[in-house]
C-alpha positions as CSV (number, residue, x, y, z in Angstrom):
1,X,101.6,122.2,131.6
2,X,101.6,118.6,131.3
3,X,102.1,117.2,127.5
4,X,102.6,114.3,124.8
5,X,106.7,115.5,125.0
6,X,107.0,115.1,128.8
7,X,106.1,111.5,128.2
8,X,106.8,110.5,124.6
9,X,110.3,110.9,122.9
10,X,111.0,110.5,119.0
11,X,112.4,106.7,118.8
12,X,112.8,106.6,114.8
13,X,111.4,108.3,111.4
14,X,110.5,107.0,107.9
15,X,113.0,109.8,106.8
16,X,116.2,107.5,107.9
17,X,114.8,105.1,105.2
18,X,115.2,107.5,102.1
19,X,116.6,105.1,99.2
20,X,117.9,102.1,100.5
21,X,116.1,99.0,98.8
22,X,118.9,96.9,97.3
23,X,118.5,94.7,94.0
24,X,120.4,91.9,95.5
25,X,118.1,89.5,96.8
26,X,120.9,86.9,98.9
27,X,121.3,87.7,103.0
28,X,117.5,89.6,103.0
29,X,115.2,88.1,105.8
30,X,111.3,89.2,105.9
31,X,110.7,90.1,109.0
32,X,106.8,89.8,108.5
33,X,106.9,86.0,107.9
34,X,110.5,85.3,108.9
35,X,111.7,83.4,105.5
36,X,114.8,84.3,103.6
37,X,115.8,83.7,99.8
38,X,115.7,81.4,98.0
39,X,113.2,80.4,99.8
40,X,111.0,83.7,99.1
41,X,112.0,86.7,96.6
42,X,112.7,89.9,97.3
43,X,112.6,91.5,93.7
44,X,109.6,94.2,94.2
45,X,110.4,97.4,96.1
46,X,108.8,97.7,99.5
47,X,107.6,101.2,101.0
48,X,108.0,102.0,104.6
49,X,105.4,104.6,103.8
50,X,103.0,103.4,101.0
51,X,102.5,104.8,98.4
52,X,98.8,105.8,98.5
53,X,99.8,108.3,101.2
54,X,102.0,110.1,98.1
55,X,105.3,109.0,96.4
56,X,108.1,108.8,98.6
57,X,111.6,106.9,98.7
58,X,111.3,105.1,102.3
59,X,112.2,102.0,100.9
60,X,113.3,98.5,103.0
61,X,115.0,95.3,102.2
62,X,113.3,93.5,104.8
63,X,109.6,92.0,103.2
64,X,109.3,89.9,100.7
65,X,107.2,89.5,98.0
66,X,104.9,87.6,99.2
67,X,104.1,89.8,101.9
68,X,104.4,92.9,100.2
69,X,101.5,91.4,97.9
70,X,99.1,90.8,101.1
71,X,99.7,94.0,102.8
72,X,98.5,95.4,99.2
73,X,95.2,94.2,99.8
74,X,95.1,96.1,103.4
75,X,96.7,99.4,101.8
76,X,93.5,98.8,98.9
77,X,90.9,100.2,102.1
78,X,93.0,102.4,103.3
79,X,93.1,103.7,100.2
80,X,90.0,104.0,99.8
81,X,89.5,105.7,103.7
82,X,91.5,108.5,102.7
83,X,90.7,108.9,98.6
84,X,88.9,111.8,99.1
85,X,92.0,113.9,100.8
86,X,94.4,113.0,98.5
87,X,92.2,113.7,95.4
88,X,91.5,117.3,97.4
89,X,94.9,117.9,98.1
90,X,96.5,116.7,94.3
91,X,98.8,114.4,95.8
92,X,100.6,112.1,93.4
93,X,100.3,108.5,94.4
94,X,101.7,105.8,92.3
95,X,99.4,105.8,89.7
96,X,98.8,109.6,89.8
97,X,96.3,111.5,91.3
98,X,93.2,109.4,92.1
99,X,89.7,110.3,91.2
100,X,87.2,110.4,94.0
101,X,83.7,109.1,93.6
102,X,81.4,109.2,96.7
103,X,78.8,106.4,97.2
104,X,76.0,107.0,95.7
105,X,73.1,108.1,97.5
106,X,69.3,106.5,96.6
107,X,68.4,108.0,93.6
108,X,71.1,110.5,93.2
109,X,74.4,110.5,91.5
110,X,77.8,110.1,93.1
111,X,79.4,113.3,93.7
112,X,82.9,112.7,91.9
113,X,86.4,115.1,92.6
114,X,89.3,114.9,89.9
115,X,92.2,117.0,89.8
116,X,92.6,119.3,86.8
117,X,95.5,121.4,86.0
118,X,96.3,120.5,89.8
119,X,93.3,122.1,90.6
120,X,90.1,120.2,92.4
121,X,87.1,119.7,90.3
122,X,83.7,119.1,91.8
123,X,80.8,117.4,90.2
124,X,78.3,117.3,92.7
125,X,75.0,117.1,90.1
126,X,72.0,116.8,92.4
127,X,73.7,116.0,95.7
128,X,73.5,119.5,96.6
129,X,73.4,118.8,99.9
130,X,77.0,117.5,99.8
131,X,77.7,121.2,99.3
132,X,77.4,124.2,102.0
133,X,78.6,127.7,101.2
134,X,79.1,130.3,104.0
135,X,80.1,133.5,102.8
136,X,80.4,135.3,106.3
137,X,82.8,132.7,107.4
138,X,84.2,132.3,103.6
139,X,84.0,128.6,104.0
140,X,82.9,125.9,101.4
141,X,82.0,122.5,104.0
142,X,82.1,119.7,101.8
143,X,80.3,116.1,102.2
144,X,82.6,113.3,101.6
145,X,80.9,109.8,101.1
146,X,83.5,107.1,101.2
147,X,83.1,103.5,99.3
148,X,83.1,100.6,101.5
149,X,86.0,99.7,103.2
150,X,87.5,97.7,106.0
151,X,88.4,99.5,109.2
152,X,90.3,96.0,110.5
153,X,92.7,96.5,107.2
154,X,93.8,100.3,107.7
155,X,94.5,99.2,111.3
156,X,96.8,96.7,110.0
157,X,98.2,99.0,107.3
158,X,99.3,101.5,110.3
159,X,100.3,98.4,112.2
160,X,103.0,97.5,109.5
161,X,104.1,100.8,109.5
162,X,105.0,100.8,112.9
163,X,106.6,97.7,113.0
164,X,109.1,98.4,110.1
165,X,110.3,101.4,112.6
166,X,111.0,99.5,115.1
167,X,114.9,98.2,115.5
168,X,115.4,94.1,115.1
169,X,115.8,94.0,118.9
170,X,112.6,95.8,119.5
171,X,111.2,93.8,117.3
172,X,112.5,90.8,118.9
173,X,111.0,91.8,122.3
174,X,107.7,92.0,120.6
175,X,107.2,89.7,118.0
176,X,103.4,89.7,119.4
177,X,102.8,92.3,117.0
178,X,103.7,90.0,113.9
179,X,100.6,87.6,115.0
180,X,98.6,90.5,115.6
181,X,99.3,91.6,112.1
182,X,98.6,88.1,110.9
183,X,94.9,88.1,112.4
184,X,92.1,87.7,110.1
185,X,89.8,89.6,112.3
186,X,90.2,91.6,115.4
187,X,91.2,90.3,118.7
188,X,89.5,92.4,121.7
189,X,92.1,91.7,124.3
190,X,92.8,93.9,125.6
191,X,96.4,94.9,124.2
192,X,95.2,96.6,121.3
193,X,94.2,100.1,121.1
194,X,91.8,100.5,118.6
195,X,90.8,103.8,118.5
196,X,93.3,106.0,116.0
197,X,92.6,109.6,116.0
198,X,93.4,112.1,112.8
199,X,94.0,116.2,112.8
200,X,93.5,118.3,109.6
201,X,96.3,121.1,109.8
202,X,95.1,124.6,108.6
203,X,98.7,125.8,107.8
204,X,100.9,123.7,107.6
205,X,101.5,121.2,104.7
206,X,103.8,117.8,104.0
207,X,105.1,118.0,100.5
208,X,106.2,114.0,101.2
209,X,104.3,111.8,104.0
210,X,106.5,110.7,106.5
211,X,105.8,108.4,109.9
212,X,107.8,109.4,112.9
213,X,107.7,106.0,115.6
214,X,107.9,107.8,119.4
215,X,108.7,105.6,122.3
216,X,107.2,105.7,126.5
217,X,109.9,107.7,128.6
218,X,108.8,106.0,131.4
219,X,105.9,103.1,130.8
220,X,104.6,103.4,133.9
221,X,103.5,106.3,136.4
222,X,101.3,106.4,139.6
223,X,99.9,103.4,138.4
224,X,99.4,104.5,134.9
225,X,99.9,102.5,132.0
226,X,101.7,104.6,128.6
227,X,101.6,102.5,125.5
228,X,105.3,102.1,124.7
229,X,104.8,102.2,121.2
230,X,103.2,105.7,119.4
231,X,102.8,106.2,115.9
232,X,102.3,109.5,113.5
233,X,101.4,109.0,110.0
234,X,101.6,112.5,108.0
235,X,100.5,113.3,104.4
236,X,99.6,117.0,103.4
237,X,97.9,118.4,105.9
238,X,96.8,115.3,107.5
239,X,98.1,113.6,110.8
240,X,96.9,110.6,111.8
241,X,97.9,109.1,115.6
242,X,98.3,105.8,116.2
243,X,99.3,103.2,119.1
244,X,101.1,100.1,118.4
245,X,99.7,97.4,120.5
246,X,101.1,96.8,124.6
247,X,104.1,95.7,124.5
248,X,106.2,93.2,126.3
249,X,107.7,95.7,128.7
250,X,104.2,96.9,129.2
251,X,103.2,93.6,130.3
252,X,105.9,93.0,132.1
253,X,105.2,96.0,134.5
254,X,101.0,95.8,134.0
255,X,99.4,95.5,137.8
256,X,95.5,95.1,138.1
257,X,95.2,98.5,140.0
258,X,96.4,100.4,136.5
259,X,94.8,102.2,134.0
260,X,95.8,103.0,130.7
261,X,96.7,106.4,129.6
262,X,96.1,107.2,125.8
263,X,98.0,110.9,125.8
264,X,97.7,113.4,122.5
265,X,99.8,114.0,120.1
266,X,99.5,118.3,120.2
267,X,99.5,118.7,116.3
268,X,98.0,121.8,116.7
269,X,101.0,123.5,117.5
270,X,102.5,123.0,113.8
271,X,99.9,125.5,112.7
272,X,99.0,129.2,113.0
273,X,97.4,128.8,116.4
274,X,96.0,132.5,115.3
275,X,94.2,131.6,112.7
276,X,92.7,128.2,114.8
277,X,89.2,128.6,116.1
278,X,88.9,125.6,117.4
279,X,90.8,122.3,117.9
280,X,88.8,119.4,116.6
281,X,90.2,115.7,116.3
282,X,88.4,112.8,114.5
283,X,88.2,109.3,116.8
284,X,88.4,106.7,114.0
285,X,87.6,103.1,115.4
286,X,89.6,100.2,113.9
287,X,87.7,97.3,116.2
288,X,86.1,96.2,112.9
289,X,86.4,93.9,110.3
290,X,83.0,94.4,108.2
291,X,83.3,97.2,105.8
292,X,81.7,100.4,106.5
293,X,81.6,103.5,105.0
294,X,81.6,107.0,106.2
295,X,80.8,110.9,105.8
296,X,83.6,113.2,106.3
297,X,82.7,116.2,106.7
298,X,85.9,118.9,105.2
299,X,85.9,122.7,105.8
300,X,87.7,124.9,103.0
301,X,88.8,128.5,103.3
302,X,88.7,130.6,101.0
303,X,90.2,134.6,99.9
304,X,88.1,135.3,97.2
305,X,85.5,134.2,95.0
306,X,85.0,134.6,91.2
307,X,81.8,136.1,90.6
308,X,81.7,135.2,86.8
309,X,81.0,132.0,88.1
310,X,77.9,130.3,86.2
311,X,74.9,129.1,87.8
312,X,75.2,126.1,85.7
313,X,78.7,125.1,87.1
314,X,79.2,121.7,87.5
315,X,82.4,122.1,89.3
């Protein structure tokens, strides 16, 4: 059978980028805006991975401050699209482990989730209906309400992930993708796929979020168009699948008779396929610049529960 590996091959990983940030700031180049020092600084430590995905040490010498402090204000809504995982799942970002507070529903109180101990503590007050208990299925579903946030942003926050995988000559073949990064709203045309698409594993876990940059095999089959360019962003057990715009040696091939092929990652295979009862993927849509906010639904299993468990519980 047919799959993402026939097509797609590994082309470079965060992982090679474990410690390397120099303090020396002479002979570094950005290659987000192009300048070099003097002429820009290069003093604050710049994360291949950001930090709001967990700490890490995928570290770069090539942004400078200056863009380091604009991508910061992308990173800020993706933040915030993701909050609720990493406040589930106790991951330590680089102020600690965030507290989640959902949007607050008309006359209701936010529903708030802070690690304690490294354990998740609910306060769900009258939002009950954030809250669904199934003991058959020994499941607690919970409602996650997300703060405002710009879906145009975390599309440019995976962009500039992607593009600090690629090699300089890559990079060089495609410096299309430093204007598209530079847009202040989305351009629909045509070479940018805007739909990302995330997988919650069920047993498998990332003790240190990593990206992994795959590259097209062959671009171009039976008249089928494979973006070049495919991105996986990984954090605990979340795996989010992204493509990097068209590139040059797609347009170089691109005929009018072909259609574009999106193929998907199988991250379902790095679980207990056993234990899976069904596959299901989330279709997140980056075409947007306006912030929105949205209900993510989140399915925990349980073994066991205590029964000396209080009625008046807030957690």
């Amino acid at each position: 059978m047919e799959n993402f590996f026939d097509y797609y091959e590994l082309n470079k990983s965060s992982d090679d980028f474990k410690s390397v940030f120099r303090k020396e700031q002479t002979g570094k180049i950005c290659r987000f805006c192009n300048h070099s020092f003097p002429t820009v600084s290069f003093k604050n430590t710049p994360h291949i991975m950001p930090e709001l995905f967990g700490r890490n040490n995928m570290t770069s010498n090539f942004e400078c401050d200056d863009c380091n402090k604009k991508f910061q204000k992308f990173e800020t809504d993706t933040s915030t699209m993701i909050q609720h995982y990493v406040s589930l799942l106790n991951i330590k970002t680089k102020k600690g482990v965030p507290t989640f507070q959902s949007i607050k529903k008309e006359e209701h109180y936010s529903t708030t989730l802070k690690s304690i101990n490294s354990q998740p503590n609910f306060n769900f007050r009258t939002n009950l209906s954030d809250f669904e208990y199934n003991e058959k299925e020994k499941t607690l579903t919970v409602s996650f309400r997300t703060k405002k946030f710009s879906p145009f942003s975390v599309y440019k926050t995976f962009l500039k992930i992607g593009i600090s995988l690629l090699s300089d000559k890559e990079l060089q073949e495609n410096n299309h993708y430093i204007d598209f990064l530079n847009l202040n709203e989305p351009l629909i045309n045509g070479m940018q796929v805007w739909n990302s698409f995330r997988y919650m594993l069920k047993t498998k876990y990332y003790t240190t979020p990593k990206a992994d940059l795959y590259k097209a095999k062959q671009t171009l089959i039976d008249n089928e168009v494979f973006p070049e360019y495919v991105l996986l962003i990984c954090f605990s057990n979340i795996i989010f699948q992204f493509f990097l715009p068209i590139s040059n040696k797609n347009i170089l091939e691109y005929n009018k008779q072909d259609k574009l092929r999106i193929e998907m990652f199988p991250s379902f295979l790095y679980d207990d396929v056993s234990k899976l009862k069904a596959v299901e993927i989330y279709n997140l849509d980056f075409a947007e610049e306006k912030k929105i906010s949205i209900t993510d639904k989140v399915v925990l299993l349980y073994d066991k529960i205590d029964r000396n468990i209080t009625k008046n519980t807030s957690s």
